[in-house]
N, C-alpha and C positions, 0 to 999 in steps of 0.2 A: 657383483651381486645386484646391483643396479640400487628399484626402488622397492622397497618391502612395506605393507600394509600391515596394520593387525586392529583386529575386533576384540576388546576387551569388557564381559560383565561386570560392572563396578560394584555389584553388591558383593561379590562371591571373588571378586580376581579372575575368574576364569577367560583366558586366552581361546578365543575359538581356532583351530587351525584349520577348521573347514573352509576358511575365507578365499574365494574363487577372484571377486573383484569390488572395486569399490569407486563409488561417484559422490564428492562431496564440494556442497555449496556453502560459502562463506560470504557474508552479503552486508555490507554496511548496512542495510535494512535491518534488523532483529528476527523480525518475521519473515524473514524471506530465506532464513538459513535451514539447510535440510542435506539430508545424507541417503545413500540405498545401500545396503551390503550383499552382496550375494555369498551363499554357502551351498558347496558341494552337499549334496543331499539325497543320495539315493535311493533311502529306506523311509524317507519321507516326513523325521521324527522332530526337526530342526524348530520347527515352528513352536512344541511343546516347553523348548526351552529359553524361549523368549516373547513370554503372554506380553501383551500391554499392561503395564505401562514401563517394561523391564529398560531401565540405566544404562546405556552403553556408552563407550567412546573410543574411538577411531584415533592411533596413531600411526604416523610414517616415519620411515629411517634409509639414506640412504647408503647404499656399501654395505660395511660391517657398524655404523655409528649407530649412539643410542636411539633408541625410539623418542619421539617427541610428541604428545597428544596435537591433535590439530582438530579435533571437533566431541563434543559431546552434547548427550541430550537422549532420547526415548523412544523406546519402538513405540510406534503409531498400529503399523498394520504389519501383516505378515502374506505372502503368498508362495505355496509353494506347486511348482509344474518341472516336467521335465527334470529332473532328478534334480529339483536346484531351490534353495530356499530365497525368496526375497524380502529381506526385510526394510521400510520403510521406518526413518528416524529423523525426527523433528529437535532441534534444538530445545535446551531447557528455558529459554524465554516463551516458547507457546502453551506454558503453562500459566503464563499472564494472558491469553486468549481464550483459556478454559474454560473461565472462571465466571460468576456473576455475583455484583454487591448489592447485596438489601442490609442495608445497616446505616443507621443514624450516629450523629456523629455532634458533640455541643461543648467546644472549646477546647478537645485536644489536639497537642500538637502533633506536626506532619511524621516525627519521626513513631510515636506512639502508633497511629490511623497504621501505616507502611507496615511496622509490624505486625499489629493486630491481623492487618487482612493477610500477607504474606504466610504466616505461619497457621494463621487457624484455613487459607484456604487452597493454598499450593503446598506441596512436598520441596519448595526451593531451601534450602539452607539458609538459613538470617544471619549464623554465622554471628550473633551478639554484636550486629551493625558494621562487622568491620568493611562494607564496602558501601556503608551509607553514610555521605557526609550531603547534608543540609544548607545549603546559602545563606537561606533568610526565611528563616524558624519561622509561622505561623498558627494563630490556632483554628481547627478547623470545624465552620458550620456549616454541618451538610449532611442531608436527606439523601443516598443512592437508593433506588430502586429499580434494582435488575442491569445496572449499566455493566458492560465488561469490565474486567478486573482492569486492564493494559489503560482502556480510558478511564476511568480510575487513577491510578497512578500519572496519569500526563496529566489532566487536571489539579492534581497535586503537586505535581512540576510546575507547571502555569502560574500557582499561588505563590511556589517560593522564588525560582530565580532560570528556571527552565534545563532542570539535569538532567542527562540523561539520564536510563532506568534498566535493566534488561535484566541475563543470569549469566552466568558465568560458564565457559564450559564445563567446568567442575559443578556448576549447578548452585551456585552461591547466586544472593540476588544481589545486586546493586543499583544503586540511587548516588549520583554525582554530577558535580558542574560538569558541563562541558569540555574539552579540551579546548583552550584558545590557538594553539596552533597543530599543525598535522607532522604526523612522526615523516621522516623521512626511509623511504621503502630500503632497504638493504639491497636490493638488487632493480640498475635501473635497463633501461630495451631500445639501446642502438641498436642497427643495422649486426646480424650475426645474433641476436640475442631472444629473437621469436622466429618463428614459422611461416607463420601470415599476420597480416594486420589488415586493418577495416578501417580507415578513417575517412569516408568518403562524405558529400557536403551534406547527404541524407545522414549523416550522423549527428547532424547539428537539431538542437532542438530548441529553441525559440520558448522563454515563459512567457505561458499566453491566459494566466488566470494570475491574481494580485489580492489577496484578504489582506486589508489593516486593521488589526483592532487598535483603538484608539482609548482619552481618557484617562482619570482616573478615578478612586474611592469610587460615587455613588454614579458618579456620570462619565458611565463610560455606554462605548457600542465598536462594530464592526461593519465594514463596508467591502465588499469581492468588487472587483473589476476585472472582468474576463472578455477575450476577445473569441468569440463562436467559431468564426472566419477560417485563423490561426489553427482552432483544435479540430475542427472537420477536416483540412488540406492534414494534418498531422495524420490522423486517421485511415485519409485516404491513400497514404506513404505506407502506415504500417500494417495495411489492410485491414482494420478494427470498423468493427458493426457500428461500434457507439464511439465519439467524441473524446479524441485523448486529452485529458489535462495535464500540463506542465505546470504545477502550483510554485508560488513563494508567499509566504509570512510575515508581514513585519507588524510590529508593536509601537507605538508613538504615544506613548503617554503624553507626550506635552499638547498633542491637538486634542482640540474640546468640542468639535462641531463636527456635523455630519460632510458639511460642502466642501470643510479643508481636507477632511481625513479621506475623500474622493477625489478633490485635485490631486492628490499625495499620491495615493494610490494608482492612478491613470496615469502620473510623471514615470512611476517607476515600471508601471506595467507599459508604457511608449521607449523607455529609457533603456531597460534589459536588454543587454546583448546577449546575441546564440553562445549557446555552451556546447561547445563539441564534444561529442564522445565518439566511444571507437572499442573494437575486439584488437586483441591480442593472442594468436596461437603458441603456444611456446610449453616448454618441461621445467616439472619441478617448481620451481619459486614457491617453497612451503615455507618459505619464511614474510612474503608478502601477505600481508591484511589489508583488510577494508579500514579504506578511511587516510593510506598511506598517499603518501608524493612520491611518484617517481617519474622519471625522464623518460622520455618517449622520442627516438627520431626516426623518422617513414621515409625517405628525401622524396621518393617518389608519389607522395601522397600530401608533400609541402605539410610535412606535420614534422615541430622540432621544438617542443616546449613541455611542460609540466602539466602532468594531469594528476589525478585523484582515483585512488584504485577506488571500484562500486562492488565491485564481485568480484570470486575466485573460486573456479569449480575444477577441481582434481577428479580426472578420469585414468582408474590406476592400468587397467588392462592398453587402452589406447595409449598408452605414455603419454599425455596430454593434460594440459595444463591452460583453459582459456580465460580470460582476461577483461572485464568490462571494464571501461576507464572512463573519468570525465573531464574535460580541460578543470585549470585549478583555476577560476577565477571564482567572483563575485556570483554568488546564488549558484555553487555547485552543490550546496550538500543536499539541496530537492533534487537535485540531476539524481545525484548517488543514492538517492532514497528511490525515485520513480525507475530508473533501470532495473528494480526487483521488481518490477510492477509491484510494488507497493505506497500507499502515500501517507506521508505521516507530516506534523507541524512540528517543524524544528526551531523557529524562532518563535516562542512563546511568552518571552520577558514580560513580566506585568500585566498581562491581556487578561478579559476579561471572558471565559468561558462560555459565561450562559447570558453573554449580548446577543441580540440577534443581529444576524447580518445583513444589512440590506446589498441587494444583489443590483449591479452593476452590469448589463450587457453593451459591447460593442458589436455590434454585424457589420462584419466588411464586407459583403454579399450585397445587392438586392435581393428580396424575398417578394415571391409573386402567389398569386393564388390562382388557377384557373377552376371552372365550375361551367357544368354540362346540364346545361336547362332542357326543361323538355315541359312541351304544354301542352294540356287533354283538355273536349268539353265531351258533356255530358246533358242532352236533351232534357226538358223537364214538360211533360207534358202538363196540357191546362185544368184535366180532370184531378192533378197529384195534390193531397192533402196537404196547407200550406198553412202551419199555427199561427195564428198570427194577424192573416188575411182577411177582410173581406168576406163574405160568406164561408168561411175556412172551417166549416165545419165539417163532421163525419155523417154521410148520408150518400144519396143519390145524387152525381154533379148534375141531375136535370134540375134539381131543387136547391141548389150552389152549395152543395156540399162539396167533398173532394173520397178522391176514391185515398183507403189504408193501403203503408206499405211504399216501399222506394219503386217507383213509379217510373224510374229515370232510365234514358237511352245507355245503351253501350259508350264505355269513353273513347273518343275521338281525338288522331294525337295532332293538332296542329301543326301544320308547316310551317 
């Protein structure tokens, strides 16, 4: 029987068995996670029963085994052409992007503010906190006016101990520390275990920007050290208009001064080594998530080490299954965050938000200006009315007056 799909309405139960094919994106990012359905639709009627903002969620099964959810979250849009419905569905975390806070806030704590705003302004489940566990309780003063919900909530993160936040595929919200180490992937990709692989030196990406915030209590701030150099050559790899950034984060409460927490920051942004990353072609692995270690060997690509799944996008019609990985080292989880093109601050321990950053550029370039002179005259005859002058009055120049009016020759362009 192979591999079977199914499209399920979670308010109603209802199984669509229209489902023709399915492409779904799992992304250590949050925001980066998304799904398409396609349905057999020849009467054209598909669309009616699934308005925005309708609850879906995608399971797979292989053989005769049972079904296992592998994504949920909300139609966005719909189109339908060609006898064929498409529906567009975004994960239930982009309902932390929906959203905007105008609301004050004068000594409650984090877990109060989280609910308050969660439930009076997403449809997310609170679930009576069972996936919000808190580090280090604070209370919170603070004025939002119109900032996104999602920044919102990481600013909130910031204050207690840096947790992550997002929803659940069931659409539960959560708020929690971090995982300190990575699950290990249940399926790893020797030789015999992908299609194709990508690990080539263009997969290496070099951080070439470095924010420290520094500090702490009343005196604190933030300093970027980025290298221009670095992000235009990046750029001009992956063909982008604009300057790619490779960001990383770090937090030093113990430095107190502008000039240390920019040594510090320049150490590490000179220090960073490349994080390799790479595609993997292959079937199946719906048991792999973002975020997992698995082993990787290429021989012919001198790739034989541990990376870090970033993505995982199931293509059901293509039997296809591709792959984006990052080596596991030090500062991958920006790697695995910017591979959705998306960029978010993951070490955020103790940092102070609303410091401003002073900005930090290295140019490894020369930078020149060139400038295309060009020089005119313009005759001024003696009769021309001249305020100011000498008999410079208005009259007859027999009587040293000057004649009204710009008087002056054609402009002449010097050699």
């Amino acid at each position: 029987m192979g591999v079977e799909w199914r499209l399920r309405r979670v308010n109603d139960g209802t199984v669509d068995d229209a489902l023709l094919d399915v492409e779904v994106t799992d992304a250590y990012n949050r925001f980066a996670r998304q799904a398409t359905a396609i349905l057999d639709d020849p009467d054209g009627v598909k669309s009616g029963a699934y308005p925005q903002p309708t609850p879906v969620e995608l399971d797979v099964r292989r053989d005769d085994g049972a079904f296992v959810q592998r994504f949920g979250g909300f139609v966005i849009n719909t189109t339908t052409e060609q006898d064929a419905t498409t529906l567009e569905i975004l994960s239930h975390d982009f309902w932390l992007r929906k959203r905007q806070v105008f609301r004050s806030f004068a000594g409650d704590s984090i877990a109060a503010v989280l609910k308050l705003l969660i439930t009076d302004l997403t449809p997310l489940n609170w679930a009576n906190g069972a996936e919000v566990e808190i580090a280090n309780e604070q209370p919170v003063e603070r004025d939002w006016k119109g900032e996104r919900l999602d920044e919102v909530v990481a600013e909130l993160a910031a204050k207690s101990a840096g947790e992550d936040f997002g929803a659940t595929d069931e659409g539960v919200f959560y708020f929690r520390p971090r995982d300190s180490t990575a699950n290990e992937a249940p399926r790893t990709f020797p030789p015999g275990e992908y299609d194709e692989a990508n690990f080539s030196e263009d997969g290496k990406r070099e951080v070439n920007k470095v924010t420290l915030y520094y500090g702490e209590g009343s005196n604190t701030g933030a300093v970027a050290v980025q290298d221009r150099g670095s992000q235009q050559r990046l750029a001009d790899e992956l063909g982008r208009s604009e300057p790619v950034v490779v960001g990383e984060t770090k937090t030093y409460p113990e430095i107190a001064d502008e000039k240390t927490a920019e040594q510090k920051a320049r150490q590490i942004l000179n220090d960073r080594s490349a994080v390799q990353t790479g595609t993997l072609k292959t079937w199946e692995a719906f048991e792999v998530t973002p975020g997992d270690v698995t082993s990787v060997v290429v021989p012919e690509q001198g790739v034989n080490r541990d990376f870090r799944v970033a993505e995982v996008t199931y293509k059901w019609r293509d039997d296809r299954t591709e792959i984006k990985l990052a080596e596991n080292s030090d500062g991958v989880l920006d790697t695995l965050v910017s591979l959705s093109q998306e960029v978010s601050r993951l070490d955020s321990r103790a940092a102070d938000e609303s410091a401003t950053i002073t900005q930090i550029v290295d140019l490894a370039e020369q930078a020149g200006v060139e400038f295309d002179l060009t020089a005119y005259k313009r005759s001024v005859p003696d009769d021309q009315l001249l305020f100011g002058q000498l008999k410079g009055g208005w009259g007859d120049p027999r009587s040293g007056g000057g004649r009204w009016g710009d008087q002056r020759g054609p402009r002449e362009e010097i050699a």
